[in-house]
Chimera marker file (.cmm) of the C-alpha trace (Angstrom):
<marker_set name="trace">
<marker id="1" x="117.503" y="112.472" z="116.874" r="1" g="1" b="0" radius="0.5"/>
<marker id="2" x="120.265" y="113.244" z="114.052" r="1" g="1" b="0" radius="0.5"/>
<marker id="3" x="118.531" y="116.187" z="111.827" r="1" g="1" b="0" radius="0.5"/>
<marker id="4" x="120.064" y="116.494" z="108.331" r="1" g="1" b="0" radius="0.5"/>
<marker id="5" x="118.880" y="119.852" z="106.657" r="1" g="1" b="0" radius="0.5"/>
<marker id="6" x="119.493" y="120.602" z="102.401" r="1" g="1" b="0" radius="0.5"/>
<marker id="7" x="118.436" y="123.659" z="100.989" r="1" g="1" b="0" radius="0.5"/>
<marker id="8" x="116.920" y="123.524" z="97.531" r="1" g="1" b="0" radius="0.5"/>
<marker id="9" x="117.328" y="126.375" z="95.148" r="1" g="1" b="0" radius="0.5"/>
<marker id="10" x="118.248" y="129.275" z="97.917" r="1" g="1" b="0" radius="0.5"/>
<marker id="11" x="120.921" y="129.698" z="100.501" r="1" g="1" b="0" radius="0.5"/>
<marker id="12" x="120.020" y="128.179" z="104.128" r="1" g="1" b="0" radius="0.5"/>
<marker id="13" x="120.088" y="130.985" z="106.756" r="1" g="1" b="0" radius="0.5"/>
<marker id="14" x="121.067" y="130.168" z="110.180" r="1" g="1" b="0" radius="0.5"/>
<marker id="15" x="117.587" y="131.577" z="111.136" r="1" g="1" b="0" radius="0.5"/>
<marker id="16" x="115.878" y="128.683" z="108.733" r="1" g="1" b="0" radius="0.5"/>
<marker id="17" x="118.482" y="126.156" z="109.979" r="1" g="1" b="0" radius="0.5"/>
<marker id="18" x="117.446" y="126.837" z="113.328" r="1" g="1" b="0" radius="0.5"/>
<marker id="19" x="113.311" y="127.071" z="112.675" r="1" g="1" b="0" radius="0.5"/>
<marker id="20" x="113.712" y="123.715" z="110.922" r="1" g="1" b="0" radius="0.5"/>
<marker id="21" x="115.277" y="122.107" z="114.069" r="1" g="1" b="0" radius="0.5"/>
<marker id="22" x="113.112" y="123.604" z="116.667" r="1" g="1" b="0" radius="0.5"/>
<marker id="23" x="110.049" y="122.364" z="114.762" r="1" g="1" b="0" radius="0.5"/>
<marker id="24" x="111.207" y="118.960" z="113.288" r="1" g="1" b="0" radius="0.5"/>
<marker id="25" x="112.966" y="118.232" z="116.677" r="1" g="1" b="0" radius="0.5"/>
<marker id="26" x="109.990" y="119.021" z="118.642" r="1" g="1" b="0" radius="0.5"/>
<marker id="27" x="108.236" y="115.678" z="117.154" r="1" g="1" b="0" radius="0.5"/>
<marker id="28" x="110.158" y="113.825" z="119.207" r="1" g="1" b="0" radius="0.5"/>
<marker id="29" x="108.096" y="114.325" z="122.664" r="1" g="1" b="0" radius="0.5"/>
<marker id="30" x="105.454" y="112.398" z="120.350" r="1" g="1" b="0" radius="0.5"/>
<marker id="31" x="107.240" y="109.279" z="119.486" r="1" g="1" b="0" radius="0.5"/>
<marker id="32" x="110.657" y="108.408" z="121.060" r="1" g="1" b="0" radius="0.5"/>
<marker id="33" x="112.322" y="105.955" z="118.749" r="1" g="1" b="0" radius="0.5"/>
<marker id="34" x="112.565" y="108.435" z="115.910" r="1" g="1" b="0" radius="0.5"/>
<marker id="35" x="116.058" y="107.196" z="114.728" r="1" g="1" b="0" radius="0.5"/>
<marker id="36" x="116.737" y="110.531" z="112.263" r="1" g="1" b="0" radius="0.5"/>
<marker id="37" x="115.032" y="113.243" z="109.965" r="1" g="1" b="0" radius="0.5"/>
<marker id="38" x="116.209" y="114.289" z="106.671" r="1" g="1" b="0" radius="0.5"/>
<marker id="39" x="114.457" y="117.380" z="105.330" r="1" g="1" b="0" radius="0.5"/>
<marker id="40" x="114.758" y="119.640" z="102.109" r="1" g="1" b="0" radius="0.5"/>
<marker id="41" x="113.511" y="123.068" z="102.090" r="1" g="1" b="0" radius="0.5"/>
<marker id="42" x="113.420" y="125.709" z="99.625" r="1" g="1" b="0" radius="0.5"/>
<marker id="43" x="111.830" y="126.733" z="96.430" r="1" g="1" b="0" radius="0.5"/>
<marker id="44" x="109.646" y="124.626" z="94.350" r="1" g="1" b="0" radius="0.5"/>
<marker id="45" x="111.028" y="126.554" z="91.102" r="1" g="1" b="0" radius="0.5"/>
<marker id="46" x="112.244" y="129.906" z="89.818" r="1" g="1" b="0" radius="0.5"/>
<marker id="47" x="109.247" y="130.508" z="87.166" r="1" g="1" b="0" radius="0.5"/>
<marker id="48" x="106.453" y="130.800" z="89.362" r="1" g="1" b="0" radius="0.5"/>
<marker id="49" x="103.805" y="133.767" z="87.370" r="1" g="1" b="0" radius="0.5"/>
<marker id="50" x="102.148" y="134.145" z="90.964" r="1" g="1" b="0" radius="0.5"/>
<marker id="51" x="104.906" y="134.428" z="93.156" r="1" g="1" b="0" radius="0.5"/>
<marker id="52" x="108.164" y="132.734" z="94.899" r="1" g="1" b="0" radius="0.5"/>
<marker id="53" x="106.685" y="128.939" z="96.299" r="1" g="1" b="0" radius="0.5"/>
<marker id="54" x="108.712" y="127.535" z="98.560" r="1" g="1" b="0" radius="0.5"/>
<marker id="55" x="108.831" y="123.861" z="99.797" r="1" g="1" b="0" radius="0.5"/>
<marker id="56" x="109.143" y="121.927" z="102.719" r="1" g="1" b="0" radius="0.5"/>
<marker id="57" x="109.933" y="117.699" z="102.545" r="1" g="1" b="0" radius="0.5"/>
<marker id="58" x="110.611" y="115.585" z="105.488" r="1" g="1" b="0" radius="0.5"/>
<marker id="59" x="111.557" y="112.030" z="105.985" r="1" g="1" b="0" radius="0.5"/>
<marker id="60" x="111.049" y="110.549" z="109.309" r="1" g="1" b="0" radius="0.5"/>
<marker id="61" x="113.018" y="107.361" z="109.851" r="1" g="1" b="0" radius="0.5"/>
<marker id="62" x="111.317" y="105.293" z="112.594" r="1" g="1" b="0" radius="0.5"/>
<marker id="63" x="111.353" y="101.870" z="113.487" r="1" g="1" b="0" radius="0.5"/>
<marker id="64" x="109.136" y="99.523" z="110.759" r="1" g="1" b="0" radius="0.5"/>
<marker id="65" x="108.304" y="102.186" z="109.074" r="1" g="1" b="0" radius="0.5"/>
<marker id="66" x="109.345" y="105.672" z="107.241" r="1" g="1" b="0" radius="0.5"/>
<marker id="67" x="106.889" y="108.890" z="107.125" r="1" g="1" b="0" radius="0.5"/>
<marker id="68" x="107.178" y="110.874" z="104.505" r="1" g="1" b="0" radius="0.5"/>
<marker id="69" x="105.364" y="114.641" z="104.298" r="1" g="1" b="0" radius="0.5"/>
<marker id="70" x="105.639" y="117.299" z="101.577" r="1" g="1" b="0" radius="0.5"/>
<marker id="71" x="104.196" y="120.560" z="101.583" r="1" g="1" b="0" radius="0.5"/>
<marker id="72" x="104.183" y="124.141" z="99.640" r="1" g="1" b="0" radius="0.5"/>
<marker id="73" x="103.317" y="127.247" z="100.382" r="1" g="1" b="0" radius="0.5"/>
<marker id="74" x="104.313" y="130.703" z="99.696" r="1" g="1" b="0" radius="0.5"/>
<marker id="75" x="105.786" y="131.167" z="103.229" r="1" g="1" b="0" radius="0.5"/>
<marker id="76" x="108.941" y="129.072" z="104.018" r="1" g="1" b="0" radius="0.5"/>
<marker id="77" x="108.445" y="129.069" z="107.769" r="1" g="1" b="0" radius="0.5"/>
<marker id="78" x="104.425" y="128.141" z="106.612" r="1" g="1" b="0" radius="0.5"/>
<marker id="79" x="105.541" y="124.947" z="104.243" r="1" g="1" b="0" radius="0.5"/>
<marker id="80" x="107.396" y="124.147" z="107.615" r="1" g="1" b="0" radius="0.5"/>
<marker id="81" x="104.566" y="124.087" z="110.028" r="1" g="1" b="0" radius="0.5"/>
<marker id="82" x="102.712" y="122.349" z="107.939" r="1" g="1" b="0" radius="0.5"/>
<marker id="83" x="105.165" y="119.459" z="107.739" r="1" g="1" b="0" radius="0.5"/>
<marker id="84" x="105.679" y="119.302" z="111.545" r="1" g="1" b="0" radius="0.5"/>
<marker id="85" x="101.426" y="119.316" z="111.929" r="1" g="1" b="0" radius="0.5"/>
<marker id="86" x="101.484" y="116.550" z="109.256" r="1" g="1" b="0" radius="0.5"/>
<marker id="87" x="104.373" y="114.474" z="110.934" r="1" g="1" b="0" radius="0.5"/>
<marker id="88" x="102.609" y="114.617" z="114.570" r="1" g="1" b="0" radius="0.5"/>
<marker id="89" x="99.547" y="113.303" z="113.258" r="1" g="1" b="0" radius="0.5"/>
<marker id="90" x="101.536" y="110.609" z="111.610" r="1" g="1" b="0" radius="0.5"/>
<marker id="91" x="103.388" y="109.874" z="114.737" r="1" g="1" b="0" radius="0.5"/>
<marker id="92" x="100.454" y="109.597" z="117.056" r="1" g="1" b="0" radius="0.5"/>
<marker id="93" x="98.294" y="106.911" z="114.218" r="1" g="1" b="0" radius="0.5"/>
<marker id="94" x="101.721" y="104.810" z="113.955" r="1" g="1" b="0" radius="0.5"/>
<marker id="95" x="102.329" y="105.284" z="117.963" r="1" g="1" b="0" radius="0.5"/>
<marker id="96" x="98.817" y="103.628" z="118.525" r="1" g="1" b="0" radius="0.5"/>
<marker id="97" x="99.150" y="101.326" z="115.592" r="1" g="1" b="0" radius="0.5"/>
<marker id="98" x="102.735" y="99.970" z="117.180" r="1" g="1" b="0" radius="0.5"/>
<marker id="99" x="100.756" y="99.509" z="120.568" r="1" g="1" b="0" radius="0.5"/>
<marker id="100" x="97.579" y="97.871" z="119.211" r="1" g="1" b="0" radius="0.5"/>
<marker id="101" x="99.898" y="95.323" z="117.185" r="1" g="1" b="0" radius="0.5"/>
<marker id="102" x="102.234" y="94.970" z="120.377" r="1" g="1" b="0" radius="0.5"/>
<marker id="103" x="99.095" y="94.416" z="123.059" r="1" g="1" b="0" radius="0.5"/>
<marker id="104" x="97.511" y="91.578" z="120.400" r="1" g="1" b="0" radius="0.5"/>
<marker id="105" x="100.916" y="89.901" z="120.126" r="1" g="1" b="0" radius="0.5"/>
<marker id="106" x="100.983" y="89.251" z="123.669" r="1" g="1" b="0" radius="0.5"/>
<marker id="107" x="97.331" y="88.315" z="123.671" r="1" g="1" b="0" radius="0.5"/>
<marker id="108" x="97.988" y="85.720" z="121.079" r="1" g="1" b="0" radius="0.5"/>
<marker id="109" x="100.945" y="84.311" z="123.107" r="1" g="1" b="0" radius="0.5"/>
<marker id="110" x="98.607" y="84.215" z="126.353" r="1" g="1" b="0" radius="0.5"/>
<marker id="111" x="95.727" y="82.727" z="124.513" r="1" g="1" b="0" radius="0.5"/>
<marker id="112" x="98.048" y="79.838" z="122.962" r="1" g="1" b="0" radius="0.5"/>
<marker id="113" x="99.713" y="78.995" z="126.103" r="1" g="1" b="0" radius="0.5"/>
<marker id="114" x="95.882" y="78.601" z="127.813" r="1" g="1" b="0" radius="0.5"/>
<marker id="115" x="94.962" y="76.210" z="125.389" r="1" g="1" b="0" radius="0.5"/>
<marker id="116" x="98.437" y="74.062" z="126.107" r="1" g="1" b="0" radius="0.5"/>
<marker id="117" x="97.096" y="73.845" z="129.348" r="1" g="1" b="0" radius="0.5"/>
<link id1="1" id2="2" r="1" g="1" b="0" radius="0.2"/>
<link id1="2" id2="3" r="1" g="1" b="0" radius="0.2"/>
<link id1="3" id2="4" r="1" g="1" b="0" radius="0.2"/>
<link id1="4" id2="5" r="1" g="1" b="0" radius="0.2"/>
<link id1="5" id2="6" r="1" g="1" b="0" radius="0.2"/>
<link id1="6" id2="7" r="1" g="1" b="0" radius="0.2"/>
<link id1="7" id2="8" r="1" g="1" b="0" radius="0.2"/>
<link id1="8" id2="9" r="1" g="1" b="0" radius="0.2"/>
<link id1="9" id2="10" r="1" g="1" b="0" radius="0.2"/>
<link id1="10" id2="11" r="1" g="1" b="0" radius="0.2"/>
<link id1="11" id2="12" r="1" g="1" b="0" radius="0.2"/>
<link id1="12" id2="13" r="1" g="1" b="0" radius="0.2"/>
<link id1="13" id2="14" r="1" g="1" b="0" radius="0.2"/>
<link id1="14" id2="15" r="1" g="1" b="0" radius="0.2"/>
<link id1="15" id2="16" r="1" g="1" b="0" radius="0.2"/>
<link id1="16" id2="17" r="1" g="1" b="0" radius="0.2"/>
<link id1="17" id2="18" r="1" g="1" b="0" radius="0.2"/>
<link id1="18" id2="19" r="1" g="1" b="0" radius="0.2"/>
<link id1="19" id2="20" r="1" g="1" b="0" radius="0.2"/>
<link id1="20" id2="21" r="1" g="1" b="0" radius="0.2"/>
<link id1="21" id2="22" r="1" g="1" b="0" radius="0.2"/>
<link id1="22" id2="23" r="1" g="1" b="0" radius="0.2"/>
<link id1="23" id2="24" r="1" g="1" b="0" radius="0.2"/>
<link id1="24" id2="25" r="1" g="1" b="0" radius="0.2"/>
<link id1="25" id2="26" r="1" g="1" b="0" radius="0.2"/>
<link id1="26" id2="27" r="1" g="1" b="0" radius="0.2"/>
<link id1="27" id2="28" r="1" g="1" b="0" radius="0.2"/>
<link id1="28" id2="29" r="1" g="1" b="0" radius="0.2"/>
<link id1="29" id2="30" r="1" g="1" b="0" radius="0.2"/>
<link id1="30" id2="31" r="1" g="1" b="0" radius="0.2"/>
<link id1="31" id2="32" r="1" g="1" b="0" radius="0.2"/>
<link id1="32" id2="33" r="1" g="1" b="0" radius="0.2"/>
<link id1="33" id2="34" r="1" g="1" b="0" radius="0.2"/>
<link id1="34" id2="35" r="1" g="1" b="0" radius="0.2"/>
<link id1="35" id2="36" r="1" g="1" b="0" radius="0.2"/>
<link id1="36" id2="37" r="1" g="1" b="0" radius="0.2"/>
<link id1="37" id2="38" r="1" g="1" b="0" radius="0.2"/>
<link id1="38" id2="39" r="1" g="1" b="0" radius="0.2"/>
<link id1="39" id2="40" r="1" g="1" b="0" radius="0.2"/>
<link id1="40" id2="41" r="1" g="1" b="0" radius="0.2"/>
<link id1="41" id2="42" r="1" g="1" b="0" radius="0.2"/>
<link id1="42" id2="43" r="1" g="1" b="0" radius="0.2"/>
<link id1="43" id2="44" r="1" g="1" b="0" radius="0.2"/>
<link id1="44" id2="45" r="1" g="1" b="0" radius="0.2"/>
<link id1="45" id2="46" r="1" g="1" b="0" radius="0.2"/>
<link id1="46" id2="47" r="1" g="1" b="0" radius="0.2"/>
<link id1="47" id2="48" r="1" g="1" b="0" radius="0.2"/>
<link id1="48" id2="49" r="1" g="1" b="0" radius="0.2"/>
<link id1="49" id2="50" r="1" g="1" b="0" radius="0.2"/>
<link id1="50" id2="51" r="1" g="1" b="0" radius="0.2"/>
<link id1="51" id2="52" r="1" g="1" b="0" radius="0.2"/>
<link id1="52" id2="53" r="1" g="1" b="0" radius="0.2"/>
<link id1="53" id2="54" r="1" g="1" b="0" radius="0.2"/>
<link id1="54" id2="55" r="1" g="1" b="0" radius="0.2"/>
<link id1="55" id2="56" r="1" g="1" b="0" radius="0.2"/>
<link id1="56" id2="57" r="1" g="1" b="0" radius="0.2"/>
<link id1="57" id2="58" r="1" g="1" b="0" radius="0.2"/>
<link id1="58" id2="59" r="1" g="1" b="0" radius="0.2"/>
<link id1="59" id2="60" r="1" g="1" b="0" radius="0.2"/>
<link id1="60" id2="61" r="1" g="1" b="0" radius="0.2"/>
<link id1="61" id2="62" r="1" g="1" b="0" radius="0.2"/>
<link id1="62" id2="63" r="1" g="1" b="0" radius="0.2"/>
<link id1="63" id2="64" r="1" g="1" b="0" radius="0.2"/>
<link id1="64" id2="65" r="1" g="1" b="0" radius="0.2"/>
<link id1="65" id2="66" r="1" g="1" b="0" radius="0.2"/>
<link id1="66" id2="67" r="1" g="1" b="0" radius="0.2"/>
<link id1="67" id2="68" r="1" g="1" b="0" radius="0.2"/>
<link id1="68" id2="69" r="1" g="1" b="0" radius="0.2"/>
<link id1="69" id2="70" r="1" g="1" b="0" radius="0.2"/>
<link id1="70" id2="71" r="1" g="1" b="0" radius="0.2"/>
<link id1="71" id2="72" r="1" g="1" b="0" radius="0.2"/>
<link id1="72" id2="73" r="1" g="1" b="0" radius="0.2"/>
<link id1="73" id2="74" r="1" g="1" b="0" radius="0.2"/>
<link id1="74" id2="75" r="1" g="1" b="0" radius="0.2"/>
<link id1="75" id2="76" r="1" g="1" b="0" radius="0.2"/>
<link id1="76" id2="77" r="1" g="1" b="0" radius="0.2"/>
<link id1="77" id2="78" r="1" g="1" b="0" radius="0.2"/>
<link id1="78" id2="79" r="1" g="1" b="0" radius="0.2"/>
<link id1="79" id2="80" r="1" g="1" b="0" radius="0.2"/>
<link id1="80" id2="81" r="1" g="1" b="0" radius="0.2"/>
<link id1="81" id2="82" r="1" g="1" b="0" radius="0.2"/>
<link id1="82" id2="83" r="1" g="1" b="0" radius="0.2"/>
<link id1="83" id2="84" r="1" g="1" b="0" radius="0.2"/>
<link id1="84" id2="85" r="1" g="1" b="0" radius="0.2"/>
<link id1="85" id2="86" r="1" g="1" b="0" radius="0.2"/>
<link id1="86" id2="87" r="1" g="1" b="0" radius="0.2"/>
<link id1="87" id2="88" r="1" g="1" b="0" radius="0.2"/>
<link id1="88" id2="89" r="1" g="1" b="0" radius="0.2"/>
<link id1="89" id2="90" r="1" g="1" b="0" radius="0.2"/>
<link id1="90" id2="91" r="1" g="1" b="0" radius="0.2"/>
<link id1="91" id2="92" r="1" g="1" b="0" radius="0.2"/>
<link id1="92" id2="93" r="1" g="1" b="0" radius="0.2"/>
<link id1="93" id2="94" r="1" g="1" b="0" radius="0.2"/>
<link id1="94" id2="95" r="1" g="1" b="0" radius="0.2"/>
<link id1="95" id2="96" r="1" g="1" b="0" radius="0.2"/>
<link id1="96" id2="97" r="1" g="1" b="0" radius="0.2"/>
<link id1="97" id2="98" r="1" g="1" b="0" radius="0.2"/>
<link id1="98" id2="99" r="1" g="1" b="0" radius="0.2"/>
<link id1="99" id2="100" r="1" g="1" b="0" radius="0.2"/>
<link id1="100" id2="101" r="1" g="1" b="0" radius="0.2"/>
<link id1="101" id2="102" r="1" g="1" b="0" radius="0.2"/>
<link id1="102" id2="103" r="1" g="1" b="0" radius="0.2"/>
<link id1="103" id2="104" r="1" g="1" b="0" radius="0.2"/>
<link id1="104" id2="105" r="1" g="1" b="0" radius="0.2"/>
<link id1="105" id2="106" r="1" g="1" b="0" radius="0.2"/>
<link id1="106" id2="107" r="1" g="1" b="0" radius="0.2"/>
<link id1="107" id2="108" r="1" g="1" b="0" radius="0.2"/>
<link id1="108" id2="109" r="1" g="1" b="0" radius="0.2"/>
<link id1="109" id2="110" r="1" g="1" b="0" radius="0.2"/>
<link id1="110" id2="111" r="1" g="1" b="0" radius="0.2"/>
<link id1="111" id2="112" r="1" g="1" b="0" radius="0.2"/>
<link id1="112" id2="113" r="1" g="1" b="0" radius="0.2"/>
<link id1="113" id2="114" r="1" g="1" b="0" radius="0.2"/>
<link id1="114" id2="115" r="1" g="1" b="0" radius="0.2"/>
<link id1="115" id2="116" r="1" g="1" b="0" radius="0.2"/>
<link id1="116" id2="117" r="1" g="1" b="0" radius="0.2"/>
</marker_set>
């Protein structure tokens, strides 16, 4: 899976660049045919009164269908997990969606062809 990483308002570390690729890359051994990611991380805006918030977006590109998470948090590595907890769960409804759709495909082609007969 090709991984494309921005940074948004702040300077990506190798530390984050690495994080983001160990955690977005690991949704993979959930759903195979992830063609690509594309994910922005950094900070929401500069004029926060209670703090630095950073952000987290990623854009899964997958076969029939594109999942899309955002989250914030006032940890970076936080906003992050999130994401990747968001993105499995994602993964898993479309991987049982694709196979439910698939299975009554090929029930609808077996059921046609016994009525031909």
């Amino acid at each position: 899976m090709n991984i494309q990483i921005k940074g948004k308002g702040m300077d990506l570390t190798d530390a984050i660049k690495d994080y983001v690729e160990k955690k977005i890359g690991g949704v993979e051994k959930f759903y195979d045919k992830i063609i690509g990611a594309s994910v922005i991380v950094g900070k929401e805006s500069n004029h926060h009164v209670k703090g630095e918030i950073f952000m987290c977006e990623c854009k899964l590109d997958v076969p029939g269908k594109d999942l899309f998470a955002s989250k914030t948090e006032k940890d970076l590595y936080k906003a992050i997990d999130l994401v990747r907890d968001y993105l499995e769960a994602e993964l898993k409804k479309h991987k049982v969606m694709t196979r439910e759709k698939h299975r009554s495909d090929k029930r609808e082609v077996r059921d046609s062809k016994e009525y031909k007969d």
